[in-house]
C-alpha positions in Angstrom: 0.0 0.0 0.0 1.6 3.3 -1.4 1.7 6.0 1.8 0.8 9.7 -0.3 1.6 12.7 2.1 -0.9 15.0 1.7 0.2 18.9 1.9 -2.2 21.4 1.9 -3.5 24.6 4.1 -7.4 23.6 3.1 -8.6 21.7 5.8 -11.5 20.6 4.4 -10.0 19.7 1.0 -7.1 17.9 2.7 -10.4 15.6 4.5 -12.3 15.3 0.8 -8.7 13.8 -0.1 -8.1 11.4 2.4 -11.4 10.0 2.4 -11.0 9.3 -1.6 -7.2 8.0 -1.6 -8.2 5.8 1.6 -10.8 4.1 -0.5 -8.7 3.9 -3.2 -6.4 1.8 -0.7 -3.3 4.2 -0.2 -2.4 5.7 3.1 -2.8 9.0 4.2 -0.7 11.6 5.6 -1.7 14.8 6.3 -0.1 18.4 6.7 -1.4 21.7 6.8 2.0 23.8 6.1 4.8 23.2 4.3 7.3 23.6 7.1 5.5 20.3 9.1 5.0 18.2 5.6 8.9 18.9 5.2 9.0 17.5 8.9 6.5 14.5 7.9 8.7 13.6 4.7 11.5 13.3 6.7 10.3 11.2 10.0 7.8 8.9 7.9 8.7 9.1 4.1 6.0 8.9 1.7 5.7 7.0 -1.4 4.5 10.0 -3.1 3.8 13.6 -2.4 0.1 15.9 -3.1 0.8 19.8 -2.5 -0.7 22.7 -2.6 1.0 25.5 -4.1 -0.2 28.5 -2.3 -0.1 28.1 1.3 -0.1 30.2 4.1 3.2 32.1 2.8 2.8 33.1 -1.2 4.7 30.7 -2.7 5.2 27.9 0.4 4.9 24.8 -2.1 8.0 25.9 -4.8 9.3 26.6 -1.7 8.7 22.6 -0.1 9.8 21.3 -4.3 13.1 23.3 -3.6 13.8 21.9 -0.1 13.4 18.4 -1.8 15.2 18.5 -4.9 18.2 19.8 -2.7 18.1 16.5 -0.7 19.6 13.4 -1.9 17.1 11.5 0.6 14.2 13.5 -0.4 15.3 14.0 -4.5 13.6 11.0 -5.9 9.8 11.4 -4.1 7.2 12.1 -6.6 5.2 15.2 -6.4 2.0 16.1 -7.7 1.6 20.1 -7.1 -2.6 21.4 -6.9 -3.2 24.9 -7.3 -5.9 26.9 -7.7 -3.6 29.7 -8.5 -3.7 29.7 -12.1 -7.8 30.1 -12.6 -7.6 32.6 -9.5 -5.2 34.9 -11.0 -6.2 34.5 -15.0 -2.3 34.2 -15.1 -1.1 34.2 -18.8 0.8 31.2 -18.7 1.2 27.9 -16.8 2.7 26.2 -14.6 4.4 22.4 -15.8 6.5 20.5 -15.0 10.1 20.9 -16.0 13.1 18.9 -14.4 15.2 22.3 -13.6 12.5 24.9 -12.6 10.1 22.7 -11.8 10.6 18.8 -10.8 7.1 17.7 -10.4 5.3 14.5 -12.0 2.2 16.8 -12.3 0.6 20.2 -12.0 -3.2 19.6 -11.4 -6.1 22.6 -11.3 -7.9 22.9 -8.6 -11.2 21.5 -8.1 -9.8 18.3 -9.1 -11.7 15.4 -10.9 -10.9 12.6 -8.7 -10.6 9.9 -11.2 -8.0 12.6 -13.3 -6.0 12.8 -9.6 -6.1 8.9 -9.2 -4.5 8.4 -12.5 -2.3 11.0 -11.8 -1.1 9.2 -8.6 -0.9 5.9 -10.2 1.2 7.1 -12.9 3.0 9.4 -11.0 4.1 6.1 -9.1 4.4 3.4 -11.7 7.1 5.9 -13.6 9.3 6.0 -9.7 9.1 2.5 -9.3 10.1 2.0 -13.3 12.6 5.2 -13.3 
């Protein structure tokens, strides 16, 4: 059973999430900043990571991808970033994924389709366990 850390400051989203990936059969992880997921990574290591990008501070999830890219025990964790940030702010271009400015598996608007996030997740770990 994969173990997906869940990183987001939405309470209520982060509770939507764990209810689907536990019935999907993964464990759950939760936390609500990204200084305590950095924290959780590192005391129980997850098979995968979900994170918001806009947390309490601006920018707190580039912030968490940059922490773990700059660990060799924390380098090879998948991420899958969720952000609303791109429909809230109309911004003019996105967000993907890109192995120097951004090392993520996935960049995922929020709301979410649930069966678009599972095969996110699935794919997101079949290409760690493959790469």
């Amino acid at each position: 059973m994969a173990k997906i850390l869940v990183v987001d400051d939405d309470r209520e989203l982060v509770e939507s999430l764990t209810v689907l990936l536990e019935g999907h059969g993964y464990q759950v992880d939760a936390a609500f900043c990204g200084k305590t997921g950095l924290q959780r990574i590192v005391s129980n290591r997850p098979d995968l990571i979900l994170l918001d990008v806009m947390m309490a501070h601006d920018s707190e999830g580039f912030e968490v991808v940059r922490q773990l890219q700059g660990e060799s025990s924390t380098h090879g964790i998948p991420i899958v970033l969720l952000t609303g940030i791109r429909r809230a702010k109309k911004l003019p271009f996105s967000f993907e994924p890109d192995a120097d400015w951004l090392p993520v598996k996935a960049v995922l608007d929020k709301p979410v389709k649930p069966e678009l996030l599972l095969k996110t997740i699935d794919d997101a770990l079949a290409s760690a366990v493959s790469g």
